[in-house]
N, C-alpha and C positions, 0 to 999 in steps of 0.2 A: 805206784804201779806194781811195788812184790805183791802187796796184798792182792790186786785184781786179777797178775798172772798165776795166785794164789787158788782159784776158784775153778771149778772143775768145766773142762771143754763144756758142755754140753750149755753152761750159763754162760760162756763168757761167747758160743755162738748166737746163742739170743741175744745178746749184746749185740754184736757185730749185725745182726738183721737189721737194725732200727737205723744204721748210718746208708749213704748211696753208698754203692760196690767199688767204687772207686777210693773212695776213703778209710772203708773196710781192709782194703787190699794193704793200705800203704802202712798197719798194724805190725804187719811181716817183718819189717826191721825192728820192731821192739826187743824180741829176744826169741831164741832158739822154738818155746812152746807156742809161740802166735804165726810162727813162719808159716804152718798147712792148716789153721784154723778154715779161712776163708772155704777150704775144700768143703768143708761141712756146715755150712751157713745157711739157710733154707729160704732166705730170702733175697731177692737181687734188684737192684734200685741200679739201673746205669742210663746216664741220661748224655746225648750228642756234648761234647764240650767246645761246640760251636753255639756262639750266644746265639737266641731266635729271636730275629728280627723281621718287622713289617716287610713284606714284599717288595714294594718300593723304595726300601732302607738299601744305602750302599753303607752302610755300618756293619758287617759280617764278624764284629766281635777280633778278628784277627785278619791279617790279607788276605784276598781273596785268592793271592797267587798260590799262597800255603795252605787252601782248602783243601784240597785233594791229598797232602801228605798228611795232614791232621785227622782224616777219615780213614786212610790206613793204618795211622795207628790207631785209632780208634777201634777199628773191626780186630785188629789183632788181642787187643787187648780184651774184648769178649772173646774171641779165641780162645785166649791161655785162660779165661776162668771155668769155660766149661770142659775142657780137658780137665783141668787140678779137682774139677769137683767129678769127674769123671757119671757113674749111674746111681750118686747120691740122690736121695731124694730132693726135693725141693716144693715149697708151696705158693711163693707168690716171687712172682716176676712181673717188673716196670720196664719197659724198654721205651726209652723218646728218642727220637734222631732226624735228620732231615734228609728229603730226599736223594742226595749225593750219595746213600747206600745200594747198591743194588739188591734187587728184589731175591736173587739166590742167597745172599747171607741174609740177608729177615730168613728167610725161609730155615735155612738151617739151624739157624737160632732158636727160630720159635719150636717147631719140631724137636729140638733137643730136648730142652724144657716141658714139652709134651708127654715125649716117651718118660721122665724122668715122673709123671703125675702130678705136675703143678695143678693148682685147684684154684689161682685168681692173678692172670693174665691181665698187661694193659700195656697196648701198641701203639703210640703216639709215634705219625710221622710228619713233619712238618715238611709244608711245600716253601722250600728257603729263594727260591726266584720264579715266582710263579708257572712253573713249567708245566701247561694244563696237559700234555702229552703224559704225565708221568700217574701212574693207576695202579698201585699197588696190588694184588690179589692175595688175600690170606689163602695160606694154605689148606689142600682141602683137610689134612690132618685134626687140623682146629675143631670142625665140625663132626668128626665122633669120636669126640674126647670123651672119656667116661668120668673123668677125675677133675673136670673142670667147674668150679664153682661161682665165680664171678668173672664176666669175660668184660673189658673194658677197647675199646679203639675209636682211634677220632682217622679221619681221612684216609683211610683203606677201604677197601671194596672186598665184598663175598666173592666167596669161591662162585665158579661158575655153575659147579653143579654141586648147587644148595642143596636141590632136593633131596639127597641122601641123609641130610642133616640130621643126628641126635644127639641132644647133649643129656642126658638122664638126669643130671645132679646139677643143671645150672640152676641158680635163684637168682643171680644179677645178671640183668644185659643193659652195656651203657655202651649209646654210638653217637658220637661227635660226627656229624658231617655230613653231605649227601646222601639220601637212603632214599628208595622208592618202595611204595607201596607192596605192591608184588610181591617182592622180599618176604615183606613182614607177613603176611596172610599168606606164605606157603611156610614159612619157618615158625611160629609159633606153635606149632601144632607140635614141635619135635622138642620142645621143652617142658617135659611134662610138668615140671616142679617150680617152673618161672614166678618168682614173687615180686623183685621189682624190673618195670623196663622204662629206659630213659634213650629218646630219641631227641636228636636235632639238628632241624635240616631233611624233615620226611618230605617228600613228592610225593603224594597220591597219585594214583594211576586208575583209570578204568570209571564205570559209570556209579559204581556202588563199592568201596570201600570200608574196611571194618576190621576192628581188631575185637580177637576174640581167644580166648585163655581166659579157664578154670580155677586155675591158681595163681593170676596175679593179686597182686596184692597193694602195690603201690606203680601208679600210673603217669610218667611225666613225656610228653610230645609235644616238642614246637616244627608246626606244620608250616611248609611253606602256600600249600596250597596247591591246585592241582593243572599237570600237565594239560595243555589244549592242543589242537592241530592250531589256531590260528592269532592266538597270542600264546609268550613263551610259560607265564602261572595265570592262573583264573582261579574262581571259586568254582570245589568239590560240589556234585550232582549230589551224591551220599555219601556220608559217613556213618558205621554205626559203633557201639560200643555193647561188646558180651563177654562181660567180668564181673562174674558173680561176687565174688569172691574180693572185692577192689573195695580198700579203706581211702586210699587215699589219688585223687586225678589233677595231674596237672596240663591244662589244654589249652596251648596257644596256636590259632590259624584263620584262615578267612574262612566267614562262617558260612557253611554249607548251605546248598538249596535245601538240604532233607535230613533230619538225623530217625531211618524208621528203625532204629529198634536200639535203646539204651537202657542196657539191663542190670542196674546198678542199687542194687534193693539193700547193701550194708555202708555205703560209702558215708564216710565219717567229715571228709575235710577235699573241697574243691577249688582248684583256680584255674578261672575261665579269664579269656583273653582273646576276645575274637575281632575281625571286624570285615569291612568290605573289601576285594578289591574289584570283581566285575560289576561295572557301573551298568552293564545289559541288566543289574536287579534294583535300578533307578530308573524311579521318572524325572524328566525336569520341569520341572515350571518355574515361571517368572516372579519375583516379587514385584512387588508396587513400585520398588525401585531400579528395574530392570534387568538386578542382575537374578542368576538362575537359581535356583535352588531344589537340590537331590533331596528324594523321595524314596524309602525303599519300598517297593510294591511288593516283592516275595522272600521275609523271612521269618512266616509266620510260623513256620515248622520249628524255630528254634525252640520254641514252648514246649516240643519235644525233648529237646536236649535236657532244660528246666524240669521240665517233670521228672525225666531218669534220675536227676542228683537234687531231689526234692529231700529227701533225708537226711542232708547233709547237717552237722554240727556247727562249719566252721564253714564259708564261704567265702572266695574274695573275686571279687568281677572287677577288669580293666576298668578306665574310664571310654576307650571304644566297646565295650560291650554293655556298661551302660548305656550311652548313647543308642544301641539295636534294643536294647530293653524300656526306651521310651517307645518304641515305632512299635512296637507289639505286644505291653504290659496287660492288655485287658485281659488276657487269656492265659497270662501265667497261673505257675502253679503255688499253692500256699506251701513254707519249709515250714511248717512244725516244730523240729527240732532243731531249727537255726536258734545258735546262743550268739555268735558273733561272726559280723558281715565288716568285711573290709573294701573299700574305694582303693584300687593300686591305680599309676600313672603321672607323670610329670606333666601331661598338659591337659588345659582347663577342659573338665567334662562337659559338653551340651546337651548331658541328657539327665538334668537336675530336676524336668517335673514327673521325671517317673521314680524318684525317689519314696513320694507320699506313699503311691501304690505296692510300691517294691515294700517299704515298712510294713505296710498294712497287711500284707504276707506275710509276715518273719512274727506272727504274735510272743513270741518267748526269746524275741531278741534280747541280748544284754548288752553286748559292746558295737558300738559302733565307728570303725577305724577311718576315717578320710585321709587321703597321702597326701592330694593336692587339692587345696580347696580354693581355686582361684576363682573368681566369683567376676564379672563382668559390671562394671558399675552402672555401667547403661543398661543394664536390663532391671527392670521390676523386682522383688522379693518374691512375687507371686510365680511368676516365669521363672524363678530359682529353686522352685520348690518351697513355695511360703506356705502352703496349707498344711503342713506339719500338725499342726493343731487336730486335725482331722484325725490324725495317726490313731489307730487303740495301742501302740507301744509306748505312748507318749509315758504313761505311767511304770513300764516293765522296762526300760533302755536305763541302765545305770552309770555305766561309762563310755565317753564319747572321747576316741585321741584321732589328733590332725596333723599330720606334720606339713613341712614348706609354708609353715603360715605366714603372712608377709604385712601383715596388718591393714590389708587395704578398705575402702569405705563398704565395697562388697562383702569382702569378707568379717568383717566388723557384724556389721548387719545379718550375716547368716549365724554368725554365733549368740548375738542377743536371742534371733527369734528363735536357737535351738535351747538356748536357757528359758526361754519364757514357754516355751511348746513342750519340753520333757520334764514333767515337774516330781518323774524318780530318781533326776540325774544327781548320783552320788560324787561322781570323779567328773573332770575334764583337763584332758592333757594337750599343750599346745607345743609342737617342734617347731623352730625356726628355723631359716637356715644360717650359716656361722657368719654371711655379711646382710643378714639384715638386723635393723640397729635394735638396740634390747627395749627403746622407751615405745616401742610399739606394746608391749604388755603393760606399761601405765594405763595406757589408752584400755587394755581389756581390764585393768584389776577396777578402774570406774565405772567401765560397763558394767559389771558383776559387779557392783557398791552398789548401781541406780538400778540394776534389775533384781537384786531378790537378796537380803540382806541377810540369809543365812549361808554365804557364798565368801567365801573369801580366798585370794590370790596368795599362792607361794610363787615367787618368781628366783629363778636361776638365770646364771647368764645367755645359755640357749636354750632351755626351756620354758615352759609357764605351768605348773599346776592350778586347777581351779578345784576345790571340793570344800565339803561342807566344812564350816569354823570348827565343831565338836573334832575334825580328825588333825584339823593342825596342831605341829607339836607346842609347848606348852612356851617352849625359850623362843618360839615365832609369834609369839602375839605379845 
C-alpha cells in the first residue's frame, strides 16, 4: 500500500475511476493522502444498492419496510460526493437506481454533472413495482449540452420541448425503452456529428417514417412497430432510411408496407429481422386438408429495402425474414459484394426454397453461417432447398458453420446434399448444443467417409469440425 500511496494524485485518481464511487469513497480510511482523493476523480460509477428485481419479484434484496430509509441514504450519499468534488471537472458519469427516487434529485444530479462538462452520461432508472404512473423527464439542461459526448438512458422520457435540442459534440446515442418516432425525426437533425444510434423499443408514428442523419455511421433499431387508431402495434405504412454515411445497420421490426427511399450506397455489414404482424397483408386459403393457410399478398416493396443494403460485405437475415424472402425472391436484388451470409434464429425456418435463389445472388459468397438448421423430416430435400446443385456458388462457398445441430434425419440429409452440392467446401463446422449426445457426429464423420473421401472428421466434445484431410493436424491422423 506505501508504494501505491507512493504515486502521484493525478495516477492514483485514474486508479480510483475504474472502481463504482462507492468503493472509491471507502479508500478514505487508508491514510491521511487518500482521505480528499475522491474530490478529484473524473469519473463516477454509483449504482441503487437496492438489488433489481423482476416486477413481480417480492425479493427486494432487503425489506421492503427499510426501502425508503436505504434510499435516503442513498440520495445523501450522492449528496456529500458532489459537494467534496465541488466545480471539478468530471467526464463520465453512471447513475442506476429505481424509481423510489424523485425526479427533483435526478434532476439536480444530472445538471450538476452537466455544468461540471461531463462528455458521457448514462441514466438507468428501474421501474422496481411496476408503477406505470411514474415518467421520468430529463432535464431540459441535457439537451444543449455542448460537452456531451456519449448520452446513454433506458426508461426515461424527453424533455417536452425537444425542439430546442443541440448537442454539437454528440457521437453516441443509446435509448433502452419506449421511444416514438416523432422524437427521432425532429431530433436528429440537432446532432450534427451523430456516428452511432442504438434504439429499443421505437414506436413509429405517422403515415411515412424515416430516419435520416449525415453522419451516422453505425445504425442499431429494434422496432416495435407501428401505432394504429384500431389495434394497439400494426405494420409501419413507410419506413425510409438516409445514411449516407452508415457502415454498419442493425434492423429489427414488422416489415413495412413500403421502404421508398434507402440510401445506403457504403454500408459494409447488415442485420435484418423482420416479420409480419398485420395479418390485413394475408390472404387465407384452404389446404386440401382444411386447415387455412396465410399468404402474404403485399410485401413486394421489401426488394426495396434489399436493393438499398445490396453492397453489403457481411449480411445476416432472421429465419422470419427469410421466410418474407421466399414470398418475394424473384425480384430481389444480386449483393456482389456479399463474402458472408448468416441464418440467425432458434426456431425452424420455412422458407428453405428460397435459399437456392438467395445463393444465386450472393456470387462471391464464401461463408455460409446457419444458427438453426432444424430441418422437418416430413418434408422432401427438394422443399428444403435440395436444388443447391443449381447454385453458381456451389464452387466459390468455402466454409459452411451450423450451430444447434441436433443430428436429426432432416438435418443429416441437408448436410450430405451441402457436401455433395458445394464442391469448393474447404471447412465445415458443426455446434451442438451441451445436452445433445456427442455420438450424433459418428453418424456425420460416416456421412463425410461415404460422401467424398477427401473429408475428414475432427470431433470435440461439443463441436464437430469437417475439412479437408491435407489440414488435419498430423498427431490427428
Amino acid at each position: 500500500m506505501d508504494h501505491i500511496s507512493g504515486l502521484p494524485d493525478e495516477v492514483l485518481c485514474h486508479i480510483l475511476s475504474f472502481l463504482p464511487t462507492k468503493l472509491a469513497a471507502l479508500t478514505s480510511v487508508l491514510s491521511t493522502k487518500w482521505r480528499n482523493l475522491l474530490a478529484f476523480v473524473p469519473n463516477l460509477d454509483i449504482t441503487c444498492p437496492i438489488k433489481i428485481v423482476p416486477v413481480d419479484s417480492i425479493d427486494y434484496g432487503i425489506p421492503k419496510e427499510n426501502m425508503y430509509g436505504t434510499m435516503r441514504s442513498f440520495r445523501g450519499f450522492i449528496d456529500r460526493v458532489l459537494a467534496l468534488q465541488g466545480d471539478s471537472s468530471i467526464k463520465k458519469v453512471s447513475l442506476k437506481c429505481i424509481n423510489y427516487i424523485h425526479p427533483d434529485h435526478l434532476d439536480r444530479w444530472i445538471c450538476n454533472v452537466l455544468r461540471r462538462g461531463v462528455s458521457e452520461l448514462e441514466t438507468v432508472i428501474y421501474d422496481q413495482d411496476g408503477d406505470d404512473d411514474f415518467n421520468y423527464l430529463l432535464p431540459q439542461e441535457m439537451f444543449v449540452s455542448r460537452t456531451l459526448v456519449k448520452l446513454i438512458f433506458s426508461n426515461v422520457d424527453w424533455w417536452p420541448g425537444a425542439e430546442g435540442t443541440f448537442l454539437p459534440k454528440l457521437k453516441t446515442l443509446v435509448v433502452n425503452g419506449f421511444f416514438c418516432s416523432d422524437k427521432l425525426e425532429m431530433i436528429l437533425p440537432a446532432f450534427p456529428v451523430l456516428e452511432e444510434l442504438y434504439i429499443k423499443d421505437i414506436v413509429w408514428r405517422g403515415s411515412g417514417d424515416s430516419v435520416s442523419s449525415a453522419s451516422l455511421k453505425k445504425l442499431t433499431i429494434h422496432a416495435l412497430g407501428c401505432e394504429s387508431m384500431t389495434v394497439h402495434i400494426t405494420n409501419s405504412m413507410s419506413i425510409s432510411f438516409d445514411t449516407p454515411s452508415l457502415l454498419y445497420l442493425e434492423y429489427s421490426d414488422k416489415v413495412a408496407s413500403d421502404y421508398p427511399k434507402v440510401n445506403l450506397p457504403i454500408l459494409v455489414e447488415a442485420v435484418i429481422d423482420l416479420d409480419i404482424r398485420d395479418y390485413t397483408m394475408l390472404d387465407r386459403e384452404r389446404n386440401a386438408d382444411g386447415f387455412r393457410n396465410y399468404v402474404v399478398l403485399s410485401c413486394g416493396n421489401l426488394c426495396k429495402l434489399m436493393t438499398g443494403i445490396r453492397n453489403v460485405k457481411t449480411l445476416t437475415f432472421s429465419c422470419e425474414t427469410l421466410e418474407l424472402f421466399s414470398l418475394c425472391f424473384e425480384s430481389m436484388p444480386v449483393f456482389n459484394n456479399l463474402k458472408r451470409l448468416r441464418i440467425s434464429g432458434s426456431r425452424p425456418p420455412v422458407g428453405w426454397q428460397a435459399m437456392p435463389v438467395l445463393l444465386q445472388n450472393c456470387p462471391h459468397l464464401e461463408t455460409l453461417h446457419i444458427e438453426c438448421l432444424r430441418i422437418c423430416d416430413c418434408i422432401s430435400l427438394e422443399e428444403n432447398g435440395g436444388w443447391l446443385t443449381s447454385c453458381p456458388v456451389e464452387k466459390i462457398v468455402e466454409e459452411i458453420q451450423i450451430e444447434m445441430f441436433r443430428g436429426t434425419k432432416g438435418e443429416i440429409g441437408m448436410i450430405k446434399h451441402m457436401l455433395e452440392s458445394f464442391s469448393g467446401l474447404k471447412r465445415m463446422t458443426l455446434y451442438a448444443g451441451r445436452d445433445y449426445p456427442t455420438d450424433i457426429f459418428d453418424l456425420v464423420v460416416k456421412m463425410v467417409n461415404l460422401c467424398n473421401e477427401s473429408y475428414r472428421a475432427v470431433v470435440n466434445t461439443s463441436w464437430c469440425v469437417i475439412r479437408p484431410i491435407s489440414e488435419v493436424d498430423s498427431s490427428l491422423k
